[in-house]
C-alpha positions in Angstrom: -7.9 28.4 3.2 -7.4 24.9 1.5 -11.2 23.4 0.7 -11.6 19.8 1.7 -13.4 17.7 -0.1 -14.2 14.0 0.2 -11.5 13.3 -2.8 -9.0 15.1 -1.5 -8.7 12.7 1.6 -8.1 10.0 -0.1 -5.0 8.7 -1.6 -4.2 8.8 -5.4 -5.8 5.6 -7.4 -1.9 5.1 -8.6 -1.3 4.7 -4.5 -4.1 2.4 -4.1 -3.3 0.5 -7.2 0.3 -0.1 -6.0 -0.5 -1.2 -3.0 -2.6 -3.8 -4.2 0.3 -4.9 -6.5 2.3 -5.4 -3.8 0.0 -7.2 -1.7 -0.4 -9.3 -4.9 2.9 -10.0 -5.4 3.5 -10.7 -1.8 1.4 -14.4 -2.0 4.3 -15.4 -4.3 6.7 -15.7 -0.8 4.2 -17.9 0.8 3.5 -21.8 -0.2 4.0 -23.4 -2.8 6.4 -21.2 -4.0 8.1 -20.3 -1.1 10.1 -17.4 -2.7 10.5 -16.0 1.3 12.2 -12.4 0.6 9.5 -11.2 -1.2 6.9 -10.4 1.5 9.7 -8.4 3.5 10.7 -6.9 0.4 7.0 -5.9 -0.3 6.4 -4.8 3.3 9.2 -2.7 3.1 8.3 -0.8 0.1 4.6 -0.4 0.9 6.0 1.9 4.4 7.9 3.6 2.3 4.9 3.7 0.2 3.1 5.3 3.2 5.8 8.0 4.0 5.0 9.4 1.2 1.0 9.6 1.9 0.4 12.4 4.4 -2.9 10.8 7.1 -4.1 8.1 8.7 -6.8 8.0 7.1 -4.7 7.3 3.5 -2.0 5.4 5.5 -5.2 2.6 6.3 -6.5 2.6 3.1 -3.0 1.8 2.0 -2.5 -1.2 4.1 -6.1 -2.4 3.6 -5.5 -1.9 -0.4 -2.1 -3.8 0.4 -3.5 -6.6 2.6 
């Protein structure tokens, strides 16, 4: 039987970190800058992001990490 411990529900601090990247990165496609693919491009790779991440649980923290 897998133990669960509070660590273990939550995603890696590489996931986390990424996702705030993107999120990061995504302000670039708003104004002034106006560089528009970027927030679908970052969208896109933060669900693929969470198809990786088993939960919903992780798959929250990933969008709030992202947002």
């Amino acid at each position: 039987m897998r133990r669960v411990t509070p660590t273990s529900r939550l995603p890696p601090v590489r996931d986390l970190s990424f996702a705030f990247g993107l999120g990061a990165i995504t302000v670039a496609g708003f104004a002034p800058l106006y560089f528009f693919p970027l927030p679908v491009l970052t969208l896109a790779l933060l669900l693929a992001l969470c198809e990786r991440v088993p939960g919903h649980r992780r798959h929250f923290l990933l969008g709030f990490a992202w947002g």
